[in-house]
Every structure is written in C-alpha cells, then in structure tokens.
C-alpha positions as CSV (number, residue, x, y, z in Angstrom):
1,X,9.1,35.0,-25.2
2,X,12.7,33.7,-25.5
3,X,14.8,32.9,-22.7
4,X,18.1,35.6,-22.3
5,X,21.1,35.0,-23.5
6,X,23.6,32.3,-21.3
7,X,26.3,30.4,-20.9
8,X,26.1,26.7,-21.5
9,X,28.3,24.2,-20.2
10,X,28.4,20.3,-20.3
11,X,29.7,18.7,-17.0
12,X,32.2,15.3,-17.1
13,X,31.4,14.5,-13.6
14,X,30.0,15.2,-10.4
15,X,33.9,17.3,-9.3
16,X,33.6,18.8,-12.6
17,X,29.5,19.8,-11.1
18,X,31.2,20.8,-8.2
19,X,34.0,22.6,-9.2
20,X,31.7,24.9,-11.6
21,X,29.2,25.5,-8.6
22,X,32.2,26.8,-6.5
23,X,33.8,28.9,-9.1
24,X,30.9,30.9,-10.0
25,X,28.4,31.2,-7.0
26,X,28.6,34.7,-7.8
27,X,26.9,33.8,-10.8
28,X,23.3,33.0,-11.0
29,X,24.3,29.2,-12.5
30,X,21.6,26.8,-12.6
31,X,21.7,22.5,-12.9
32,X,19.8,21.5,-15.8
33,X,19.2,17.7,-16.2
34,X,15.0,17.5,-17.6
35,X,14.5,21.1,-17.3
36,X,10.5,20.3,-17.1
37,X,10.4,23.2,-15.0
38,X,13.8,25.6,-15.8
39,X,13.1,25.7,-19.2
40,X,9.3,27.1,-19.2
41,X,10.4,29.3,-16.7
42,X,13.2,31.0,-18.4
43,X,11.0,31.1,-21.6
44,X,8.9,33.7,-19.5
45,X,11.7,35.3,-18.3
46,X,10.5,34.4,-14.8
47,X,14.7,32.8,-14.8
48,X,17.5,34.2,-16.1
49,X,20.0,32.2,-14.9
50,X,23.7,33.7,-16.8
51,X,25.4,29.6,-17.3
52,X,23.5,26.4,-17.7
53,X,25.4,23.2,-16.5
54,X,24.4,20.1,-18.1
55,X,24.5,16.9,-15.9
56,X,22.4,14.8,-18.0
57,X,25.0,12.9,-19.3
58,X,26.6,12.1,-15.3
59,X,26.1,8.2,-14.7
60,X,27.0,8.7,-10.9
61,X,23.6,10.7,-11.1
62,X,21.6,7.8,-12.5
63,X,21.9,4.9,-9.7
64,X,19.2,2.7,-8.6
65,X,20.4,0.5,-5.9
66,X,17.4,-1.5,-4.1
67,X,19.0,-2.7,-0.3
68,X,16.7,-4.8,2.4
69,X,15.5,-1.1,3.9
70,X,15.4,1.8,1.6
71,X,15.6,2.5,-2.1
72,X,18.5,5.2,-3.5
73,X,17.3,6.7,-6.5
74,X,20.2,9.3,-8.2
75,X,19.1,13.0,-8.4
76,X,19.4,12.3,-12.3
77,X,17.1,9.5,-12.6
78,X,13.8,10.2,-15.1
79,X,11.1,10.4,-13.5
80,X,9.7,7.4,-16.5
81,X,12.5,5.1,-15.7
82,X,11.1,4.8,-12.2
83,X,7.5,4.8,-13.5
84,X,8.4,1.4,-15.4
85,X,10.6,-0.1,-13.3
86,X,8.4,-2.7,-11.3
87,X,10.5,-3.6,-8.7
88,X,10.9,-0.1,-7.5
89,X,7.4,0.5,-7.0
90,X,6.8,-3.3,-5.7
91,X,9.3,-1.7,-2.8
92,X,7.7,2.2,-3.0
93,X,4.0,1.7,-3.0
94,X,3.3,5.8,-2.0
95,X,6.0,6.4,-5.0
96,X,4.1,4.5,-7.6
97,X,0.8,6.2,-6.6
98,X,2.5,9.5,-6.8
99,X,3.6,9.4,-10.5
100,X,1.1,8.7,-11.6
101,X,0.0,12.2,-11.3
102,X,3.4,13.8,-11.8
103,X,3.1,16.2,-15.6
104,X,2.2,13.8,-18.1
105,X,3.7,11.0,-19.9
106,X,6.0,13.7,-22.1
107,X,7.1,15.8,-18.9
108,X,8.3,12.0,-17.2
109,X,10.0,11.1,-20.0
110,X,12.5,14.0,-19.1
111,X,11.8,15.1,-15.7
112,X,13.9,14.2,-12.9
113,X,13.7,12.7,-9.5
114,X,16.0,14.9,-7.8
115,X,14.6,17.7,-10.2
116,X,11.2,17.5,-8.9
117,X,12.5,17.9,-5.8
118,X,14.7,20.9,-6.1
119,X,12.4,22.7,-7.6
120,X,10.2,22.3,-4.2
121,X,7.1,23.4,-6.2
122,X,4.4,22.9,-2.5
123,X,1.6,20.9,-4.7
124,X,4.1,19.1,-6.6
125,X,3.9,14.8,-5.7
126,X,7.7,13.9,-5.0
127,X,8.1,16.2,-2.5
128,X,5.3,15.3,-0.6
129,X,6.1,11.4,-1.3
130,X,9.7,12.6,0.5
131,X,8.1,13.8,3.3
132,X,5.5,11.3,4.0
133,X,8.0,8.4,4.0
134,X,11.1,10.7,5.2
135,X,13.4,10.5,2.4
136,X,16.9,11.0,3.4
137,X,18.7,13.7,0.7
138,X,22.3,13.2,-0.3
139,X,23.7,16.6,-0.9
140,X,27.7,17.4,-1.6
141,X,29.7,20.5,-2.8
142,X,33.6,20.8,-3.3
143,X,34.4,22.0,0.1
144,X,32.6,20.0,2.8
145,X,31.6,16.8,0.9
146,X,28.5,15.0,1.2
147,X,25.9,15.5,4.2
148,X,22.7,14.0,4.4
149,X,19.6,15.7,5.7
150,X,16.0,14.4,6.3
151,X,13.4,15.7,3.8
152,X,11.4,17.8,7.0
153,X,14.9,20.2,6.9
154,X,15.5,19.8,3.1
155,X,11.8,21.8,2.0
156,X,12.2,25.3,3.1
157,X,9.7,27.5,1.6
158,X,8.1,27.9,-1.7
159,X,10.6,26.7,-4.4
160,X,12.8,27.1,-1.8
161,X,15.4,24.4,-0.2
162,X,18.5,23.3,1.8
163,X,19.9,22.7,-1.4
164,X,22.9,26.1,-1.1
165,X,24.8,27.6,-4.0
166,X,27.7,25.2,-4.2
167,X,25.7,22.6,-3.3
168,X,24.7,19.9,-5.4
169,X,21.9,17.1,-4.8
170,X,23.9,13.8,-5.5
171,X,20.9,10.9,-4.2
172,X,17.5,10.2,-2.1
173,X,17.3,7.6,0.1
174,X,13.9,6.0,-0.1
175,X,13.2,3.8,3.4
176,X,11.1,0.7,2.6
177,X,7.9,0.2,4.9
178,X,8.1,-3.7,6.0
179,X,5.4,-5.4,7.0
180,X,2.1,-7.7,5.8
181,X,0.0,-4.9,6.0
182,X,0.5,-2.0,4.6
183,X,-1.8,0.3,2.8
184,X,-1.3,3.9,0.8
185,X,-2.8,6.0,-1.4
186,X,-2.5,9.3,-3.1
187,X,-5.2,11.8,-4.6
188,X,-5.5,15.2,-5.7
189,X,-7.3,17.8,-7.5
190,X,-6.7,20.0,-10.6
191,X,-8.5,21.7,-13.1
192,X,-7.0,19.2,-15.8
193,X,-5.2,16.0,-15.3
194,X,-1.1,16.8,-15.4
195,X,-1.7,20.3,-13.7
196,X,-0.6,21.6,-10.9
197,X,-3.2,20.8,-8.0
198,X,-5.4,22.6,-6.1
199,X,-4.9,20.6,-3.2
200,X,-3.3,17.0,-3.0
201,X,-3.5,14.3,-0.2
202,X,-1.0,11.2,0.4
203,X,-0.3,8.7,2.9
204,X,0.9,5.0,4.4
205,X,-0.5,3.0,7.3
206,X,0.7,-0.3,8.4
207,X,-2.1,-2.2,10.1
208,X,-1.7,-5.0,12.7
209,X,-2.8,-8.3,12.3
210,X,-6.4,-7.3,14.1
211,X,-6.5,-4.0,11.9
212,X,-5.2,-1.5,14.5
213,X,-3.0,1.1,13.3
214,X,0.7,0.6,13.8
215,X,2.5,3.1,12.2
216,X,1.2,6.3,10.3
217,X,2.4,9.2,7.7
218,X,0.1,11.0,5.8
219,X,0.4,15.1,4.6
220,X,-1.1,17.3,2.4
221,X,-0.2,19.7,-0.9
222,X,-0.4,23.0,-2.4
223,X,-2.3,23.9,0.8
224,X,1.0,25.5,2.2
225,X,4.1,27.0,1.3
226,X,5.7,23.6,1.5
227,X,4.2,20.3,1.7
228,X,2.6,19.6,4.6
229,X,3.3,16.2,6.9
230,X,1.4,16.0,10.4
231,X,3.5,13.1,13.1
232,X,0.9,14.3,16.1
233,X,-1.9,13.6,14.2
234,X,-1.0,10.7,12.6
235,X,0.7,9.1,16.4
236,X,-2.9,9.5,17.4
237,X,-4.0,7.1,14.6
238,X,-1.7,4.7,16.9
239,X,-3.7,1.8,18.1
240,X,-6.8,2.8,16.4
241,X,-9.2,1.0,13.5
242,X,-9.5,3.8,10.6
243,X,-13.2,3.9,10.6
244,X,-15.6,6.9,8.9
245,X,-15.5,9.1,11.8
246,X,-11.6,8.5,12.9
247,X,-11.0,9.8,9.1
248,X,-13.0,12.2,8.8
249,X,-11.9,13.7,12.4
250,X,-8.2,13.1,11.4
251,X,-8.4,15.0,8.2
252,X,-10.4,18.0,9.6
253,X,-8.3,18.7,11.9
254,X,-5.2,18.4,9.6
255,X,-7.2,20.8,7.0
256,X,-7.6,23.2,9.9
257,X,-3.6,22.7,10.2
258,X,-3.2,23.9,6.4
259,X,-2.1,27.7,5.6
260,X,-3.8,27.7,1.6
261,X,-3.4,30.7,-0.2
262,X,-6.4,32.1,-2.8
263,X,-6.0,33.1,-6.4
264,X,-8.0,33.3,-9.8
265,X,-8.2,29.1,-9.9
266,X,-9.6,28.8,-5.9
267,X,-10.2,30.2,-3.2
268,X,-8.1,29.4,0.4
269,X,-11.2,28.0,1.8
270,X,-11.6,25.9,-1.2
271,X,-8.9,24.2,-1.4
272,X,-8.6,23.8,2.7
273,X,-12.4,21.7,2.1
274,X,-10.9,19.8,-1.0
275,X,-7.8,19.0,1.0
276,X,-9.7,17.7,3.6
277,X,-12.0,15.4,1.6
278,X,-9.0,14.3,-0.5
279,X,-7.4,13.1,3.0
280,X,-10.3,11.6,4.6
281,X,-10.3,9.7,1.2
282,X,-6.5,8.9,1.2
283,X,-6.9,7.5,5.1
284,X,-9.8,5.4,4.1
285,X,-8.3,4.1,1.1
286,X,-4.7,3.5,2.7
287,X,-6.8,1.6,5.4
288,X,-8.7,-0.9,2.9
289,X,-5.5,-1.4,1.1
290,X,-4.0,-2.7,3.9
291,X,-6.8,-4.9,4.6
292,X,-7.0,-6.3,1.6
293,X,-10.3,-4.9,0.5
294,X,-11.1,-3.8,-3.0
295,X,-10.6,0.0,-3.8
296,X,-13.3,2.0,-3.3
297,X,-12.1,5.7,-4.5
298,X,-11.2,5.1,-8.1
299,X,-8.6,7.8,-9.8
C-alpha cells in the first residue's frame, strides 16, 4: 500500500519545531527524523498522520556531550553514530550491548535515539536501556519550555508516552555507572535476528571488591505493555554474591512479575519462560563481567 496523502514540512529549528507543534495540535502532525518506524507504518495505513515535520536537518538535535556523570545524547542522533563512537560505549556499557540488537545495520544507519524511544515499541532495546539505567528525558514545547522527567514517568503504555502534542523530545541524559566493577549484559529472543523479540532481558551490577552486590538494575521486554524494570527485586540482590540459585530465584520471580500477551508468534506462557531464562542469563553474565571472568553466554 501507499501511505495517504500529507503535508510536508522542513523545520529551521527547534522554535520553528515548536512553533508548528503548537499551531496545529488539532492536526494529527508527526516528527519525522529516521522514520524506521513512521514510515512502514504509514505504508500500511496503520498512520495517517495529515503534515510531516522534518527535523533531520536540526543540529541542536544532534549533540553528544560526554560530562564526569552522565552522557546527553540529542533526540536526533543515529542510532549508527552511537554504535561507532567508542567513547560513548566505553562510558555506556548496557548501551553498547543494546544496539547491537536494535533493526539491523540499514535501520541504524537512519534510526534515531530519541526515535526509538518515542515510538515506545515494549520489546524494543533503547527503551528498556532508559529504564534500566534511568535516563533522564529532556522534553520542551513553545509554552512551558523544557522539563525533564525520569524514563519510569516518560513510558506510558504501548507506543504510548509523556511525550504530549506540542511537545517535543529535545535530549536523554545517560548517568554513567562509576566504579571498578561493574558488569552488564543484554539478551533476547526473536524469530530472526533484527526482529522484534519475543522476550528480551538487560541489566548492570556493580560488585564490591569481595564480589557482593552493590548496586543493581536489571528489567525485562516485550513481556509487558511497557518495558519492565524491578528496584525491589533487584535492592534484594544488595549485599549478595550472584550465584546459580540467587539468579535463577531473582529472575523467576521477576518472570512471575511480567504481564506477556499471546499471539500467532508465542504464546504468554512462552515468552514469560524465555524471559526468565534470558534474565537468569543476563544476571549471571552481568556478574562475571564484573568479575572479570570470561563470557560464558555467547550472542
């Protein structure tokens, strides 16, 4: 099919962004910077959105600025340009293991950070990387400026948001995990590499010098209808060593926590047992990394 008929414009800047998303929220406008997922979707007619506004060309949506505690990372930077920009990662371990499932090589090339995480697809990597390391979102419109919200309020439902009509996401705030030992890893499960998963696990531990858990984040996706982070379960990984049994208690229970849905790829109970495995897997992983020990779960 063919996408309906629309209105494109080309912004100049982010007031010019702003200014179009107060005039017309009345209209159904949409942001377009990759368009990974816009475009496909208005091919089938799933979107029909009446104006496109093109911020590709927006510089102010393209920063990278690396500072002693967190990363920012502009809404409009690719998805590739963090992919192969070492320091980045160096600073973002859970970040590096994430794209490297995120589409494929063609979809990064165009694909957006900020995209990803508007879109607020649940199985999708970025957003559960945001919630896992608590990415602070940078969002502005015309009439009240710029607010920042955590990424636990900024995921709201399925493809669904904090993100409002006039609203505009600007940057992500990316916090840095200091310390000597500090593991992650992130796995999931699809039918074919690049699509979307089944179920997907992620996490970051930072170990004490003796190997006792000091700090914790771990979640799960496409098990719910957003990503899924659990704090009580991971504050009782406080003080513990990761061993078989701690894992596989932590990520049963955290399965048991998950709200999957069934449909012609898997069923809920499925993915709720390949969640679970994946996360047991991820904590185990997270925990040798940290250690220093060579990987035992290969992707």
């Amino acid at each position: 099919m063919k996408a309906s008929a629309f209105d494109f414009i080309r912004a100049e800047s982010i007031s010019h962004v702003l200014e179009l998303l107060h005039d017309h929220q009345d209209d159904d406008l949409k942001l377009i910077a990759g368009g990974q997922s816009l475009i496909p979707m208005m091919a089938m007619r799933l979107a029909r959105p009446s104006i496109l506004v093109d911020i590709n060309r927006l510089t102010e949506l393209k920063n990278i600025d690396i500072q002693q505690s967190l990363v920012s990372i502009g809404a409009g930077v690719r998805q590739r340009d963090i992919e192969l920009n070492t320091t980045v990662l160096n600073k973002l371990p859970l970040v590096k293991k994430a794209i490297y499932w995120v589409g494929h090589e063609q979809t990064r090339n165009r694909g957006t950070i900020g995209g990803s995480l508007c879109y607020a697809d649940p199985s999708a990597e970025l957003p559960l990387s945001a919630l896992i390391l608590n990415a602070q979102m940078h969002i502005t419109n015309a009439q009240d400026g710029t607010r920042c919200i955590s990424a636990d309020e900024f995921f709201l439902g399925p493809m669904f948001t904090a993100v409002g009509l006039t609203d505009c996401l600007q940057q992500i705030d990316w916090p840095i995990w200091a310390g000597e030992h500090i593991g992650c890893d992130f796995l999931e499960m699809s039918i074919r590499k690049g699509d979307f998963a089944l179920a997907s696990a992620a996490g970051q531990i930072e170990l004490d010098s003796s190997g006792f858990v000091k700090r914790a984040s771990f979640g799960l996706g496409g098990v719910g209808g957003t990503p899924l982070v659990f704090p009580s379960l991971a504050n009782q990984l406080i003080g513990q060593r990761i061993s078989e049994s701690v894992a596989t208690e932590i990520s049963h229970q955290a399965a048991l926590l998950s709200e999957p849905g069934s449909d012609m790829h898997a069923s809920a109970d499925y993915r709720r047992s390949v969640a679970g495995t994946l996360l047991k897997r991820v904590l185990l992983q997270s925990n040798e990394n940290a250690l220093g020990i060579a990987s035992q779960f290969k992707h």
